[in-house]
N, C-alpha and C positions, 0 to 999 in steps of 0.2 A: 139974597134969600137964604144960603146956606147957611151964612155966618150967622143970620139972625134966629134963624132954627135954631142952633147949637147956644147962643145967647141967652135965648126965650128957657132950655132947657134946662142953664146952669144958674138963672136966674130961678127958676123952679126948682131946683135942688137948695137954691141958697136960702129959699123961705122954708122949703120943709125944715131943713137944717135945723134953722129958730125954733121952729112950733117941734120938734125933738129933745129940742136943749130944755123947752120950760117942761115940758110934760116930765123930763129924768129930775129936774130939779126938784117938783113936786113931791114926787116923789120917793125921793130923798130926804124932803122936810117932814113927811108926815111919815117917814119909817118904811115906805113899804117897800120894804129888797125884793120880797116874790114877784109882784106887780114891776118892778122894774126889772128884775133878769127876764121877766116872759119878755116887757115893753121889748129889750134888749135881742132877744130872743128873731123875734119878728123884722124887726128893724133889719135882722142881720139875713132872716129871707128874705127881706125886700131888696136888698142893695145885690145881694147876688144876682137876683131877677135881672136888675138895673145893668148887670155887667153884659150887655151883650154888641160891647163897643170892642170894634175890632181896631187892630193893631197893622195895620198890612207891610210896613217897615219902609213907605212912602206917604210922608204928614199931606200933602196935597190928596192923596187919592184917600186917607185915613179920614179927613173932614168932609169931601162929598161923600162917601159911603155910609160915612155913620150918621152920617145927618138927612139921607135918603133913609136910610133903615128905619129909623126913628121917626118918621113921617109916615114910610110904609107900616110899622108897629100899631100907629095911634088910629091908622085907618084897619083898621084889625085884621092885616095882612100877618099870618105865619111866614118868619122868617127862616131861610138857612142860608147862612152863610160863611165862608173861606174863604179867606184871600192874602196872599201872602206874593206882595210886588218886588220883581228882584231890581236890584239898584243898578244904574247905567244903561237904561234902555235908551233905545235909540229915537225911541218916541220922545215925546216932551210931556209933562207931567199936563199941560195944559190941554194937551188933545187925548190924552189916557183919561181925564175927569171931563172933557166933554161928550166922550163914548160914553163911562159908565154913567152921567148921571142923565143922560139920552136913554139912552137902556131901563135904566132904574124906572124914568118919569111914563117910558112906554109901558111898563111891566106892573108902575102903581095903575097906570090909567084902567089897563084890562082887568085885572086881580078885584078894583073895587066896584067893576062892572056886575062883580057877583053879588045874588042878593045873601047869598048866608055865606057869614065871617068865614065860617070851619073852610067853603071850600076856598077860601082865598090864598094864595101861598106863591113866595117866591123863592128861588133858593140860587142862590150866587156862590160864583166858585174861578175863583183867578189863582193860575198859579204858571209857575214854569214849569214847559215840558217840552221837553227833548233840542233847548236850547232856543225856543220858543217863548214868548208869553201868550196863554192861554185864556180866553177869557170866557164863562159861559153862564149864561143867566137864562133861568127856566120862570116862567111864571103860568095860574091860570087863567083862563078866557072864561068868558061867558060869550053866547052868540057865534054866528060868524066871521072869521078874518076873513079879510077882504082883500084880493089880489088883483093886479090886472098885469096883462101881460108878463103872468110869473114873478114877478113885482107885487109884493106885499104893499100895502099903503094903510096909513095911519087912518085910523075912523074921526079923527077930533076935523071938526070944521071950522072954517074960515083961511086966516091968513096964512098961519102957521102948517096949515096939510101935507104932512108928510113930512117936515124940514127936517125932524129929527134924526130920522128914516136916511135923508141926504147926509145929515154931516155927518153920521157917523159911516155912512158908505165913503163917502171923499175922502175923510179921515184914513181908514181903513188902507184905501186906494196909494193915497198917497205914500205909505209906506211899504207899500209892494203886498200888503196882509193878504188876509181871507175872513170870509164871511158867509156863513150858513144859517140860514134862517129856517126854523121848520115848525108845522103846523100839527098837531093830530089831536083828537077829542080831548076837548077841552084844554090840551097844553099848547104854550107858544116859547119855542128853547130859540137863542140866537148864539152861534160859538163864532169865538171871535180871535185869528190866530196873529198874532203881530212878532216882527224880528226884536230881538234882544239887543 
């Protein structure tokens, strides 16, 4: 699903591409340099816009985040995000991308429960601190979150209820972490502390 996301993405860039090439060419034939430094002009706000793929100096956690982001983006969640993974964690890249992209698919599910875009917003923030990896994702809610026995549990039904919820607790577990989860109007933040 990831891979195909970031596929579908570059495959969309590959077409703009084209339909930029004929319109410069255009006009180029038919002289018009003003009409083309604005074309140019715009083009070059647009790819800025476009830059908001992050770099976190781990390619595993770099492809699930930026391709959660980008999904969270098109569902017209505001984004903020940091992340910056240090190298030689003790974790395995494969349980670090099954947290965040748990985390992320939790954080799109609430966020697009909203009905107006403006309130929707997630903001992620991974870094090391104090010889720690830090992990903390804040998103908003609509409605109530739903506890039971101090135990938060996922609202989505069927098979899948709560699983998310589990593996990244076992996850967590497994490596001796911590895990704080908290609720208050309208925000749902989860900080996530794992050894280095």
């Amino acid at each position: 699903m990831e891979v195909e996301n970031i596929y579908k993405q570059m495959r969309g860039w590959r077409h703009d591409y084209h339909n930029h090439m004929q319109v410069m060419k255009a006009y180029l034939e038919l002289g018009k340099y003003e009409d083309m430094d604005e074309y140019l002009n715009e083009l070059d706000k647009d790819l800025t816009n476009i830059d908001t793929v992050l770099k976190t100096g781990n390619l595993m956690v770099d492809a699930i985040l930026n391709s959660k982001l980008s999904m969270a983006i098109s569902q017209g969640i505001n984004i903020n995000a940091k992340a910056i993974v240090p190298k030689n964690l003790q974790v395995s890249d494969v349980d670090l991308c099954i947290i965040i992209g748990n985390l992320m698919d939790n954080a799109m599910e609430a966020a697009t429960k909203l009905e107006n875009p403006e309130d929707r917003f997630i903001r992620v923030y991974i870094r090391e601190m104090k010889n720690q990896l830090y992990i903390s994702i804040t998103n908003s809610v609509g409605g109530e979150v739903k506890k039971i026995n101090l135990e938060y549990i996922s609202t989505k039904l069927g098979l899948n209820h709560g699983l998310g919820l589990k593996r990244i607790d076992s996850i967590v577990n497994k490596y001796n972490g911590f895990i704080n989860r908290q609720n208050e109007e309208g925000v749902f933040a989860t900080e996530i502390i794992l050894p280095i």
